[in-house]
BAKE-548230 format. One record per residue (C-alpha): residue in three letters; y, z, x. Coordinates in pm, whole numbers, padded with zeros to 5 digits, always signed. Example, Ala and Ser with C-alpha at 12.3 -4.5 7.8 and 13.67 -1.06 7.14 Angstrom:
// BAKE-548230
Ala-00450+00780+01230Ser-00106+00714+01367
END
This chain:
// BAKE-548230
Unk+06448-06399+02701Unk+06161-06250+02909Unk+06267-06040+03168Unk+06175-06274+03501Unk+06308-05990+03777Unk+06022-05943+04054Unk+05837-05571+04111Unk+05869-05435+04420Unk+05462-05439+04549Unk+05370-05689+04360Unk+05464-06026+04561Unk+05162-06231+04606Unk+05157-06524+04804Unk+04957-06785+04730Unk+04860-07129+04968Unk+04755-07464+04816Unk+04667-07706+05081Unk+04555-07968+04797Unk+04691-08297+04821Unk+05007-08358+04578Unk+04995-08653+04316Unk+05288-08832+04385Unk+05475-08989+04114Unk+05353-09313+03968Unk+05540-09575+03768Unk+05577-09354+03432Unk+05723-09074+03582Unk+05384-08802+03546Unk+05085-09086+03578Unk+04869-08990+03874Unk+04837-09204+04142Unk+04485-09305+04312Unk+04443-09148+04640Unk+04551-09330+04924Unk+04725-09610+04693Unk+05049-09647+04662Unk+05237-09593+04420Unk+05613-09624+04296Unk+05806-09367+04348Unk+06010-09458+04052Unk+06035-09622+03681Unk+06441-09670+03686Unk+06664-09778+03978Unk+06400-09901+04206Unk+06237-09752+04496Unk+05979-09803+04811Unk+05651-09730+04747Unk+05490-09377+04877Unk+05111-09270+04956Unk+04953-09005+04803Unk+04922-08787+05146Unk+04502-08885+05286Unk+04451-08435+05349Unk+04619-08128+05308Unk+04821-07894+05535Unk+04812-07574+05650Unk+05178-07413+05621Unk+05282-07400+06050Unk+05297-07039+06163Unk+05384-07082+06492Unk+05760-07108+06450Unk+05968-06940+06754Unk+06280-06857+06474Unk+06585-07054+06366Unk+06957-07024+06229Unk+06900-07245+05941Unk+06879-06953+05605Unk+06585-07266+05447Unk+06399-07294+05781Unk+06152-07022+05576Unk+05887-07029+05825Unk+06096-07050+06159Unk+05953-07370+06338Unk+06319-07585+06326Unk+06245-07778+06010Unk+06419-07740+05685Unk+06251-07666+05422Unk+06265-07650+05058Unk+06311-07374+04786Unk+06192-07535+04412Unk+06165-07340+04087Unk+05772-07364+03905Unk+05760-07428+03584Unk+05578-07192+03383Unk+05299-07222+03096Unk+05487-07069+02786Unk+05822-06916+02731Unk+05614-06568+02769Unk+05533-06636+03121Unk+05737-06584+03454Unk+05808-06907+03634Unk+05705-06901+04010Unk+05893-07036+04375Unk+05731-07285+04552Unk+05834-07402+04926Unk+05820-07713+05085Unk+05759-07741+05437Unk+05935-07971+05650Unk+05860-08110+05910Unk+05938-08377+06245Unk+05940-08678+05987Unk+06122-08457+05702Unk+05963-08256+05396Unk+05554-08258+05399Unk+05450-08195+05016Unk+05122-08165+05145Unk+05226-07833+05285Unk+05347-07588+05063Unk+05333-07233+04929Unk+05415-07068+04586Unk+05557-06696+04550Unk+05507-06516+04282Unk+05939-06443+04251Unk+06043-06556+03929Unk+06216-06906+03965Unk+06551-06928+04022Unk+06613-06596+04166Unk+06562-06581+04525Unk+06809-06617+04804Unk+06740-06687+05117Unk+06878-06539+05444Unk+06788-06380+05754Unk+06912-06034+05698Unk+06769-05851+05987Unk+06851-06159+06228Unk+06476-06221+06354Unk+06531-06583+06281Unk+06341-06592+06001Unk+06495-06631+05650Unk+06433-06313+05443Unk+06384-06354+05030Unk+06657-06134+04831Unk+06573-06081+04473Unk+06611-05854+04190Unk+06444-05604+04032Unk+06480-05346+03750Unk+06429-05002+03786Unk+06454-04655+03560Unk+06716-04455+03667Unk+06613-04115+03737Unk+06719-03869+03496Unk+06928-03684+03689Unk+07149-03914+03782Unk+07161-04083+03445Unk+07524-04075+03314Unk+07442-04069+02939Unk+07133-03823+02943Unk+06923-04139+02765Unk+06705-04371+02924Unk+06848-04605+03170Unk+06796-04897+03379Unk+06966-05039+03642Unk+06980-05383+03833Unk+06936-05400+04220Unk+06880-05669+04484Unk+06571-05581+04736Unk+06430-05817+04985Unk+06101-05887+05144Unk+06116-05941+05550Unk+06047-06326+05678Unk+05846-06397+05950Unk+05628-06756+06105Unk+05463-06765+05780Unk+05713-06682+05552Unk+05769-06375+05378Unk+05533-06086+05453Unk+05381-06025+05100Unk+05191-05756+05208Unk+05412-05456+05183Unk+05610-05313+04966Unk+06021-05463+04906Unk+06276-05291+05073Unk+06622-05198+04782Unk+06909-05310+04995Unk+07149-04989+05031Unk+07437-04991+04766Unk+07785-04852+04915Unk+07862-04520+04699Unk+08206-04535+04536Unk+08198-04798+04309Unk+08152-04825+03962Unk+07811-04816+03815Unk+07492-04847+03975Unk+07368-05207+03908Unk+07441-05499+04186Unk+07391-05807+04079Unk+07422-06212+04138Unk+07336-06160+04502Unk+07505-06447+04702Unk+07441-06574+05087Unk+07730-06663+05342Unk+07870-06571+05666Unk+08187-06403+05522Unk+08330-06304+05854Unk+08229-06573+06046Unk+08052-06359+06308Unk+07708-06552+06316Unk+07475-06274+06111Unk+07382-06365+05741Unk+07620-06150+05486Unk+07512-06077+05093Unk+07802-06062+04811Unk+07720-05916+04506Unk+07891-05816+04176Unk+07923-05446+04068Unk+07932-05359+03673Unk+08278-05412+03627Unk+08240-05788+03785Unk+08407-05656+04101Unk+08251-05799+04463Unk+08092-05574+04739Unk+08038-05735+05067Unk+07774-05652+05272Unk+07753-05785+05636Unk+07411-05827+05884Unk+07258-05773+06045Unk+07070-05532+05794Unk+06833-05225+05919Unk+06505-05248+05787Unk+06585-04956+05575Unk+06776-05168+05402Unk+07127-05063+05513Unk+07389-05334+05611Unk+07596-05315+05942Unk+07921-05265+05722Unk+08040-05289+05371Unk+08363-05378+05223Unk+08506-05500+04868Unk+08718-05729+04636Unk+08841-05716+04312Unk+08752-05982+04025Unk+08586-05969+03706Unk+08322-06198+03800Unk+07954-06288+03668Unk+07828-06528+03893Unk+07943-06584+04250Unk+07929-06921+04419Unk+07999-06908+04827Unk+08052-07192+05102Unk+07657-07275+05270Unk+07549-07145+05612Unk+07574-07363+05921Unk+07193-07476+05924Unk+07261-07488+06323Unk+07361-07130+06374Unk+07734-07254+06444Unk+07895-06937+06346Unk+08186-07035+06046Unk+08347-06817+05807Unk+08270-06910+05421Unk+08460-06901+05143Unk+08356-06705+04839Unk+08440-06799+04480Unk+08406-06542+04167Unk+08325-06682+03876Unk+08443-06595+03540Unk+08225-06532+03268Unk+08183-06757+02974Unk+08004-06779+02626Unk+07971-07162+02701Unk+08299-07289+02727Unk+08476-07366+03032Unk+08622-07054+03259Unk+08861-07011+03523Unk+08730-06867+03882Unk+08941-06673+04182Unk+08843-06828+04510Unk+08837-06612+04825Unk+08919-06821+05103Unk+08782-06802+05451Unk+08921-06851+05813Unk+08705-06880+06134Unk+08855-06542+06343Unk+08952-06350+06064Unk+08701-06381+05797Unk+08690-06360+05380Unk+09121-06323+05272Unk+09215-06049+05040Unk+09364-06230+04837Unk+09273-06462+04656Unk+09349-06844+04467Unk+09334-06888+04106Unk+09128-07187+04057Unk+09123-07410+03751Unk+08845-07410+03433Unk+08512-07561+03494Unk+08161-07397+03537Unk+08047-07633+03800Unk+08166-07547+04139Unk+08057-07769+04473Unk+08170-07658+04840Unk+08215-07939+05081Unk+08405-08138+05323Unk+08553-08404+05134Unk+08794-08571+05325Unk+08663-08498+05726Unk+08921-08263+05860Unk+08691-07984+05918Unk+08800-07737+05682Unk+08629-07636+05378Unk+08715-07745+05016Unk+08592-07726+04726Unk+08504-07874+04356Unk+08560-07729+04035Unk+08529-07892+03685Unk+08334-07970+03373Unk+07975-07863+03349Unk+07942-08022+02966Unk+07832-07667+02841Unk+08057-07643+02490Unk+08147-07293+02276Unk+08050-07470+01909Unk+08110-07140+01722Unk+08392-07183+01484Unk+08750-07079+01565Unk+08619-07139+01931Unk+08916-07213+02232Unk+08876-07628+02266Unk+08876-07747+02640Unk+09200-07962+02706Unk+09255-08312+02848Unk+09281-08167+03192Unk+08900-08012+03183Unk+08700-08204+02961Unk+08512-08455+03173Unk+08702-08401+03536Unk+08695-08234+03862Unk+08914-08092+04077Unk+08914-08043+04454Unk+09084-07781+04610Unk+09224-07869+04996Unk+09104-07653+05247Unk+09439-07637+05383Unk+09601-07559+05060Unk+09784-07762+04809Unk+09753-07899+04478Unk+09388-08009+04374Unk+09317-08331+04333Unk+09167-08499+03997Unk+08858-08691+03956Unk+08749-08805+03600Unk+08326-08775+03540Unk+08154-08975+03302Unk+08136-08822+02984Unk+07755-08693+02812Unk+07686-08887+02545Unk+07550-08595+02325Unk+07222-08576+02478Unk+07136-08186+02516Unk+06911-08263+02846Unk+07140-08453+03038Unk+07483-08538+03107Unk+07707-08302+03291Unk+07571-08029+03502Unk+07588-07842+03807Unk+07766-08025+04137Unk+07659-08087+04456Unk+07810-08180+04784Unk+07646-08456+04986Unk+07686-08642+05287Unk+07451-08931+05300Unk+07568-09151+05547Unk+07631-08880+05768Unk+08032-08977+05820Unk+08117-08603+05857Unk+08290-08627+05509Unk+08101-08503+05169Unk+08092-08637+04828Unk+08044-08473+04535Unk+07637-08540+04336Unk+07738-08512+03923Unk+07478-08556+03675Unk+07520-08826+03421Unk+07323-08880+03120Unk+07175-09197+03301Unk+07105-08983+03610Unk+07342-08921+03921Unk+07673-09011+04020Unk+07776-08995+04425Unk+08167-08978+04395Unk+08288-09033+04766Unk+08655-09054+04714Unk+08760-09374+04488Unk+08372-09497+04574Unk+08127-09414+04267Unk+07774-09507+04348Unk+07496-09471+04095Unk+07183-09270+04230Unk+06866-09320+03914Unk+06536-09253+03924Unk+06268-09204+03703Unk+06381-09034+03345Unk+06735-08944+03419Unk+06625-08740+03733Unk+06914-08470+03771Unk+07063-08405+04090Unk+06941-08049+04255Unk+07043-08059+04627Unk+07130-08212+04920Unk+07023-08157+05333Unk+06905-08319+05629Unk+06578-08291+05626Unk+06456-08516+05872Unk+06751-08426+06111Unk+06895-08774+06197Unk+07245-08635+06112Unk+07228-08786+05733Unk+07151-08592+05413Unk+06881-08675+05160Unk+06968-08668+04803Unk+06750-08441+04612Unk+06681-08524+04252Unk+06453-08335+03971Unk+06324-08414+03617Unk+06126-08211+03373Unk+05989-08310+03007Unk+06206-08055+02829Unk+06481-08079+03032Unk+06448-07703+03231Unk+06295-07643+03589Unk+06197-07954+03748Unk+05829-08086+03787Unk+05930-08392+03942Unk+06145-08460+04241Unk+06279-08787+04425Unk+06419-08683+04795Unk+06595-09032+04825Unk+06657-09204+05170Unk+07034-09181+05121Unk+07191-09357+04860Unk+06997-09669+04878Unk+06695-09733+04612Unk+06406-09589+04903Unk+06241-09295+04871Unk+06201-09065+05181Unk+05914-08920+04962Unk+05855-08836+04591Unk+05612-08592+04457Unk+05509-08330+04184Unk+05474-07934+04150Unk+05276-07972+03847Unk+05014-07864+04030Unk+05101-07672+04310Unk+04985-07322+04120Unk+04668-07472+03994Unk+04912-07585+03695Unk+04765-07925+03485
END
């Protein structure tokens, strides 16, 4: 696999204003400008316009709470991963803007971060959202434990400001505590781990323990205070941000590593007043974790289960009864999970089980949980199962309020070969309307 980490100098930031061809009826035909068109080929939809001119990206923002408000001006906005060209090539990050009426796909930007890496948080607490990637650097001889050539992993960030990230100077390496083990940090995760209001990072050392670092950050790079946890992690998964600035602790979940089958994960709880716990809950297998509200009372839960990724090597563990094809959420005030059976993939390598996603649509104050299906999505609100489809088994990717009327939009993505997305649905709830519907095939000059 190529290496897709970012160099520190080298971010480039670069502005279509074109129109966007918005999906037509086969999922990838383009549209006529100014006609509409349907936004989808399965599950029904409203029609949407091809947008009459482009955007310029706002940069008069006054700052925000919200970690996805990139360029400060109160709307959400919306990370998506580029395709690239050829398995050679580094995949970009685009960003839709949002705006009074929701997202714009007129208005967008693409970053030259490889897709999938960046997180987003306001580090410094400017109220603009920061980007935190990864890079790879040599580590210099002398402090090179082995005498041979080595590299290490580290997380750097580029500053935020009204029109996004300033691309024009050089990344900043976020300060690594001394002490630990190793010198890589990876798998750098958002949250507000102490509830106090600034944006915190969490990030795994070599040996798959957590260090904690907590904003606001210097623009040297160096976080108010650090402080640790063990695990043996590889991935970290953490409760989201209040997008209104609400301070609230989040939860922190470490993540077990796996060779595809189903692993177990420690969850680090989180109380408003007295922050991430020290110790922590054993959770159940399942590599697709969700955290949510699922039953109202204000307290954080969340979702663990079956992901459909499968170890086929011989003499491989098999998952039991109680993982293949279920969920399990976790009370927020403790107690034994409760069990949800998922539809089961049908063998197709594309679809089927995937990733989770919490999602409150109707904007009851209570989440359910997005699954992916091998027709498409599946909202599971409790005992209610409601069927979300659109175009060619459009996966679900996320879920916010974009248009801030106190309901979330469903946000769904499809590719040809079944990778990043070069489609995407942002669905007017559950029902089969479209708030809009568009494609990044083109947002990097891209046929």
């Amino acid at each position: 696999m190529a290496d897709r980490t970012p160099v520190p100098g080298t971010r480039a930031l670069v502005v279509f204003c074109a129109s966007l061809t918005l999906l037509a009826a086969g999922c990838g035909e383009r549209a006529d400008r100014g006609k509409p068109s349907p936004s989808t080929s399965k599950g029904g939809g409203n029609p949407v316009s091809t947008p009459a001119a482009s955007r310029p990206v706002p940069s008069d923002g006054k700052g925000s709470k919200d970690p996805d408000d990139i360029n400060g001006d109160g709307h959400r906005d919306l990370l998506v991963p580029l395709a690239s060209r050829s398995q050679a090539e580094d995949g970009r990050t685009g960003v839709v803007f949002g705006s009074a009426k929701g997202l714009d796909p007129s208005t967008h930007a693409v970053y030259d971060y490889a897709a999938g890496t960046v997180t987003t948080a306001d580090l410094d607490g400017d109220g603009y959202p920061d980007f935190v990637t990864m890079t790879t650097e040599k580590v210099p001889e002398e402090e090179s434990r082995s005498g041979w050539y080595e590299e290490r992993q580290r997380p750097i960030v580029d500053w935020g400001g009204p029109s996004g990230p300033k691309t024009d100077a050089e990344a900043t390496r976020i300060r690594i505590p001394a002490g630990g083990p190793g010198v890589d940090l990876t798998a750098p995760e958002r949250g507000d781990f102490d509830g106090d209001g600034h944006h915190d990072i969490a990030a795994l050392r070599q040996d798959g323990s957590v260090v904690l670092l907590y904003g606001p950050f210097t623009r040297s790079g160096a976080a108010a205070r650090t402080d640790t946890r063990p695990g043996r992690g590889s991935r970290l998964a953490a409760d989201d941000i209040d997008p209104s600035g609400e301070p609230h602790a989040t939860g922190l979940l470490v993540h077990e590593g796996d060779d595809g089958e189903q692993t177990g994960a420690v969850l680090y709880p989180a109380r408003d007043g007295s922050g991430l716990s020290r110790t922590s809950i054993k959770l159940r297998e399942g590599n697709a974790v969700a955290f949510g509200d699922y039953d109202g009372d204000g307290i954080g839960h969340v979702a663990i289960g079956d992901n459909g990724s499968r170890n086929n090597e011989p003499d491989a563990s098999v998952e039991g009864p109680k993982v293949v094809a279920s969920l399990a959420v976790y009370p927020g005030k403790g107690g034994e999970p409760i069990t949800y059976k998922i539809p089961k993939s049908r063998g197709n390598s594309y679809y089927g089980p995937g990733d989770y996603t919490s999602a409150d649509p109707d904007g009851d104050g209570k989440d359910g949980i997005l699954v992916a299906t091998d027709d498409g999505a599946l909202l599971i609100d409790g005992e209610k199962r409601t069927k979300i489809l659109r175009g060619r088994q459009a996966r679900p990717y996320a879920a916010a309020d974009f248009d801030a009327d106190g309901k979330e939009e469903l946000i769904l993505g499809w590719s040809r070969d079944g990778q990043d997305p070069t489609h995407w649905w942002i669905t007017d709830g559950t029902s089969r309307r479209d708030k809009t519907a568009f494609a990044t095939t083109r947002f990097a000059g891209r046929d």
